[in-house]
N, C-alpha and C positions, 0 to 999 in steps of 0.2 A: 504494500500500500504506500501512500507518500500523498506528496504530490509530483507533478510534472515537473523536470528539472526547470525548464525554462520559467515558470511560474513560480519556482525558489528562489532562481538568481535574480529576477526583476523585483522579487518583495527582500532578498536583503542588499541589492544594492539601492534599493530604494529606502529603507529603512536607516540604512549605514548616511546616505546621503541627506535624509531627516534628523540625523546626529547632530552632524557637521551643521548644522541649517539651528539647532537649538541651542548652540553653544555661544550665542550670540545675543539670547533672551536673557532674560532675569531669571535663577531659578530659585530664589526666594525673597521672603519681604524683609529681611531683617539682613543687616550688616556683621551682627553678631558670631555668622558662619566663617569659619577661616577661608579665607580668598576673599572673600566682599563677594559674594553674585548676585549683588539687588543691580549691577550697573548694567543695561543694553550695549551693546554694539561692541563690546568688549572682554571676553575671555578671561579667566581669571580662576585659579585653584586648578576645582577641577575639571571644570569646564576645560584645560587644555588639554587633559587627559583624555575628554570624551573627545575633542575636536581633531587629535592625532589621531586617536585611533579610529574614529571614525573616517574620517581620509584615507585612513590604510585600507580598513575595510570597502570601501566604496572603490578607490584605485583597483583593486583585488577586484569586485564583483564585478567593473566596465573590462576587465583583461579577461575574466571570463568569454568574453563574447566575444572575441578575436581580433 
């Protein structure tokens, strides 16, 4: 059972590329957290943790397709 390979690779290089895409938001209300990620448009903690590897991933699932 599964899914369809093709129907894998487009939902995690799609997903990996919604990473990348959220590492740029706020991802909370409070300053309080180590890195500060109340700020927009800017990366911070661990947000560059998700933003690299997300990139990896996403790099990785468009080589998939040749």
């Amino acid at each position: 059972m599964g899914i369809p390979a093709h129907l894998g690779r487009a939902l995690a290089t799609g997903g990996s590329a919604l990473a990348v895409v959220s590492t740029f938001l706020a991802w909370t209300w409070t300053a309080e957290f180590p890195g500060d990620l109340t700020v927009y448009g800017y990366p911070g903690g661990l947000q560059v943790l998700v933003l690299v590897g997300g990139a990896l991933a996403t790099l990785l699932g468009l080589s998939s397709y040749g």
